[in-house]
C-alpha positions in Angstrom: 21.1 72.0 -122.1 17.9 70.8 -120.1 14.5 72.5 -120.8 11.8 73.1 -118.8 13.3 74.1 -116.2 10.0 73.8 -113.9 8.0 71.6 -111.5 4.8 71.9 -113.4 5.7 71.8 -117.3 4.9 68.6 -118.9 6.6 65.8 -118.3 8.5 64.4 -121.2 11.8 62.5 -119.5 12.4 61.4 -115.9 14.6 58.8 -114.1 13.1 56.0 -111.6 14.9 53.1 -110.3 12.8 50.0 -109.7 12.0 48.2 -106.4 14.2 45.2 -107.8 17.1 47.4 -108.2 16.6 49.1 -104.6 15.2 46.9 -102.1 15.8 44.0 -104.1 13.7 41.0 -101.7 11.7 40.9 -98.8 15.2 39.7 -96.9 17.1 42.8 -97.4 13.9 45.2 -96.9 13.4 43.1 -93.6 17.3 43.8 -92.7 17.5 47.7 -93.9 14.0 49.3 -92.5 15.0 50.0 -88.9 18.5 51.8 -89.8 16.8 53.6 -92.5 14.4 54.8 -90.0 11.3 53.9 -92.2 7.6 53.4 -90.0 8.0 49.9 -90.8 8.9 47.1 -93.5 7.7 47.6 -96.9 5.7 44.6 -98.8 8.6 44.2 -101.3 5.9 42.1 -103.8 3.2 45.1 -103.0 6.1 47.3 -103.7 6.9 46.0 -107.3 3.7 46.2 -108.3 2.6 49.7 -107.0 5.7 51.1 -108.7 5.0 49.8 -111.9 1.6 51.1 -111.8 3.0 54.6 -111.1 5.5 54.3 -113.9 2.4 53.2 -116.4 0.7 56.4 -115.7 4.0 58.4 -116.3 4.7 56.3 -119.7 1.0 56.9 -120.9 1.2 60.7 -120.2 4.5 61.1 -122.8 7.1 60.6 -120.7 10.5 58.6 -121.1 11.5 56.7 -118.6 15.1 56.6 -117.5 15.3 53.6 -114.9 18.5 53.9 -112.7 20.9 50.7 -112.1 20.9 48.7 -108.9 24.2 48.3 -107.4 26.0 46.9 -104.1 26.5 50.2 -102.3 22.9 51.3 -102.6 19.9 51.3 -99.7 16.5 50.9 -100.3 16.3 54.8 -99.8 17.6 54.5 -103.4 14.1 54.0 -104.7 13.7 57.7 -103.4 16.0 59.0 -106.6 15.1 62.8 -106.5 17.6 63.2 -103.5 21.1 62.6 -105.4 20.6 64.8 -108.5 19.4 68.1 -109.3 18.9 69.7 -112.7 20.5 73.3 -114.0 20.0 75.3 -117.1 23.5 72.9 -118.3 23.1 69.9 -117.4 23.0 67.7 -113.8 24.5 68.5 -110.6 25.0 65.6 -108.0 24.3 66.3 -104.4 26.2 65.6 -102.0 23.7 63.4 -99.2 22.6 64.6 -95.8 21.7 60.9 -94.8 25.2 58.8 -94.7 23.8 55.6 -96.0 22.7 57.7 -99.1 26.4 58.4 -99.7 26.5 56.4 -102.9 23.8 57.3 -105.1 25.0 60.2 -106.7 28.1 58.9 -108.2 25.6 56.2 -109.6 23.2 58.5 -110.6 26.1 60.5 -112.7 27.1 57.8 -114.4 24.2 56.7 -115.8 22.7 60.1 -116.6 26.0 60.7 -118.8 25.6 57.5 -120.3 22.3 58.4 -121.5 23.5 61.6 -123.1 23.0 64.0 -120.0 26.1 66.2 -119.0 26.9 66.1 -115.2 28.0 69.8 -115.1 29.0 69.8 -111.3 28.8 68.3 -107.6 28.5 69.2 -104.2 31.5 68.4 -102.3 32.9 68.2 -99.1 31.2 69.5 -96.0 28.6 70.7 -98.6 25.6 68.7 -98.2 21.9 69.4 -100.4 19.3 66.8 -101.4 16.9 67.6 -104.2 14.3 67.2 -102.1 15.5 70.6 -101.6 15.1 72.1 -104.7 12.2 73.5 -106.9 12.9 75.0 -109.9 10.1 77.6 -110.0 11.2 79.0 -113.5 14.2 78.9 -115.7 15.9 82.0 -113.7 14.4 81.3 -110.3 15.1 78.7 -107.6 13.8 77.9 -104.0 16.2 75.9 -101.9 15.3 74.7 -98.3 17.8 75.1 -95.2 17.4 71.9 -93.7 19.0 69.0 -91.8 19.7 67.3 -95.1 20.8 70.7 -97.0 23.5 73.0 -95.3 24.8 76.3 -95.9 27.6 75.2 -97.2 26.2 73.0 -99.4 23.5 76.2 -100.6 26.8 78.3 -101.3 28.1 75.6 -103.6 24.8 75.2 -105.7 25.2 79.3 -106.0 28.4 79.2 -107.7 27.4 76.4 -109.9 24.3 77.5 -111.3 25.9 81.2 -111.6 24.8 84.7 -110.6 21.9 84.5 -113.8 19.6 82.6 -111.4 18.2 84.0 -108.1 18.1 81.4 -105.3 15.5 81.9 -103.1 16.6 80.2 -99.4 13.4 78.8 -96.9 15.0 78.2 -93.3 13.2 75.5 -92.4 11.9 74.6 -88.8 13.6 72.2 -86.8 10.2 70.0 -86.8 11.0 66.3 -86.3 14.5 66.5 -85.7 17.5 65.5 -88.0 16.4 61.8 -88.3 13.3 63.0 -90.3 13.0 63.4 -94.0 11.7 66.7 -94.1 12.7 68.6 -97.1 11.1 71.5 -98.8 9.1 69.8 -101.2 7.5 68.1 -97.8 5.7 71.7 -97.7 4.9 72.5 -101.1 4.1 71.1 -104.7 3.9 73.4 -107.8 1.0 72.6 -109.5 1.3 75.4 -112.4 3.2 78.4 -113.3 1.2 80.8 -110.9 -0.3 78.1 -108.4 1.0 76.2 -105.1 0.3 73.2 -103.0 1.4 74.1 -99.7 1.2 73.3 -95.9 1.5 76.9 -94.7 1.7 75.3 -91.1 5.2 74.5 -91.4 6.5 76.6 -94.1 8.9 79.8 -93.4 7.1 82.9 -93.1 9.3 84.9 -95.5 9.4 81.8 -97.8 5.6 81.8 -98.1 5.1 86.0 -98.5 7.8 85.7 -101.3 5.6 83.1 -102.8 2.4 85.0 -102.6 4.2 88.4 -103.7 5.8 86.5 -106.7 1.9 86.2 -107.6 1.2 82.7 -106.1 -1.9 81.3 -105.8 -1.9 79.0 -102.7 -3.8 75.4 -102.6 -3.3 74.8 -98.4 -3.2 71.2 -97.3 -5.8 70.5 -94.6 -3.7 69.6 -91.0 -5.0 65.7 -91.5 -3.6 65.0 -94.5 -0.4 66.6 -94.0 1.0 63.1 -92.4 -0.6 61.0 -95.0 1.7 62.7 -97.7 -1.0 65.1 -99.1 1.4 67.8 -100.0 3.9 65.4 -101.8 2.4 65.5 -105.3 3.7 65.2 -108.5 2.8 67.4 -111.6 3.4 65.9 -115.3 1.7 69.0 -117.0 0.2 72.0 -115.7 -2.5 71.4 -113.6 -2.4 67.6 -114.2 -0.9 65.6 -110.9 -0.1 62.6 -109.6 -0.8 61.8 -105.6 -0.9 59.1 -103.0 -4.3 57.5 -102.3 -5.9 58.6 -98.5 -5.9 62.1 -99.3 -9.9 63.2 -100.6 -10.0 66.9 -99.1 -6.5 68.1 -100.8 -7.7 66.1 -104.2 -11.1 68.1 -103.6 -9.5 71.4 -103.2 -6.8 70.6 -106.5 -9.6 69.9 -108.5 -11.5 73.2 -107.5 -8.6 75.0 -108.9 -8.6 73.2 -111.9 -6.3 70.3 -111.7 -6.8 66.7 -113.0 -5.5 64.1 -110.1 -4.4 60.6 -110.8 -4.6 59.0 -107.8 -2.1 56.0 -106.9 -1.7 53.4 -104.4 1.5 53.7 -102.3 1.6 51.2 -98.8 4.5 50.1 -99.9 6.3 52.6 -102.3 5.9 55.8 -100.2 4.3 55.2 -96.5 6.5 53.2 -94.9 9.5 55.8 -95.7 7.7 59.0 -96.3 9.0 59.0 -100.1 5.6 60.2 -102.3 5.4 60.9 -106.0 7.8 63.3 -106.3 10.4 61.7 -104.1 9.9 58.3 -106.2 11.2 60.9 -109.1 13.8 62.8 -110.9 12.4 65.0 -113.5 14.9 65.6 -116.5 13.3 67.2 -119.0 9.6 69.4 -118.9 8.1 71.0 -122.0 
């Protein structure tokens, strides 16, 4: 069984895979970018280093790091390893990927989480498609999963029958925004920061989505419109009220800190700007306290 079944308990394990073992040089970022529909060509050598950096501050805050394997049928969108696994009350489920070239990663993913002692309880299958990005556990008995182009319905009915009648899944029908090309996923919109209190960019988040939110007793941290692009709503708790955020943000990090949160602020050109993939994309949470 997994514990802390949250986005804002402390972080104690988590999986990462390495820019060695996803974009592995300069030659294949410089073949991959376009197809993967990234702004433009990561620094691989920036890359390497920003990551480890980011990892540092996980490993000095308590938390075991998991890294994930490289392997021939993976993209560089593998660096972005929240997408291929969610977590349950029993173990992991593996998504099934809205992006093709993602196809491989969760069959990767499952192996290695088993090999380190983690059941894979389930998968999505067939026409069924969900990305963690998706997914935000908000307590151990309640879950918010985001309609997108990435996550189906199909794909929503599937993770019902998994996780079991116990749990109440909350669905937010996204907006169409970019188009299908984009990564958009829920967690584009909102960050929990603690039990009771939100990061959010009510601009583009559903309207019933963000009144079940506030009537659920939800304190709301809004995202100004100019920080939106520059990945201010991607943040990544490792204890309540204690995140992690891409540099190029100051007026969210101002308003975080007026509500009480501690912000570690990292840099991310090459990690999370060219392909949109911030803190908690770069992560798959396994275990909170």
């Amino acid at each position: 069984m997994l514990t802390g079944l949250n986005e804002y308990g402390r972080l104690k394990r988590v999986a990462m895979r390495n820019p060695a073992d996803a974009m592995i040089d300069q030659a294949t970022v410089d073949r991959e970018w376009r197809d993967l529909n990234y702004h433009t060509a990561p620094d691989f050598r920036r890359a390497v280093a920003e990551h480890a950096a980011f990892a540092d501050i996980l490993g000095r805050n308590g938390a075991e790091i998991v890294f994930l394997p490289p392997d021939d049928a993976l993209t560089m969108d593998s660096l972005y390893v929240r997408d291929a696994a969610m977590v349950c009350p029993r173990g992991i489920i593996l998504c099934n990927m809205g992006k093709p070239a993602r196809k491989g990663e969760p069959a990767i993913h499952g192996r290695t989480f088993e090999q380190a002692g983690i059941p894979v309880i389930g998968k999505i299958t067939g026409e069924g498609k969900v990305e963690g990005g998706d997914l935000i556990w908000l307590d151990e008995k309640t879950v918010a999963i985001g309609r997108t182009y990435r996550t189906n319905d199909e794909g929503i009915r599937q993770f019902k029958d998994i996780v079991g009648p116990g749990v109440h899944v909350e669905v937010a029908i996204m907006p169409h925004y970019k188009g299908p090309r984009d990564v958009f996923h829920l967690m584009s919109v909102i960050s929990p920061l603690d039990r009771d209190l939100q990061l959010v960019y009510s601009p583009l988040m559903p309207i019933p989505f963000r009144e079940w939110l506030v009537g659920n007793g939800m304190q709301l941290v809004e995202v100004p419109d100019e920080e939106f692009p520059s990945m201010g709503c991607n943040v990544l708790t490792i204890a309540p009220r204690e995140v992690v955020m891409v540099k190029g943000n100051p007026e969210t990090r101002r308003r975080m800190e007026e509500a009480g949160c501690k912000v570690h602020v990292i840099e991310a050109d090459a990690i999370s700007v060219p392909g949109e993939g911030g803190p908690t994309c770069l992560t798959r949470p396994l275990m909170r306290v």
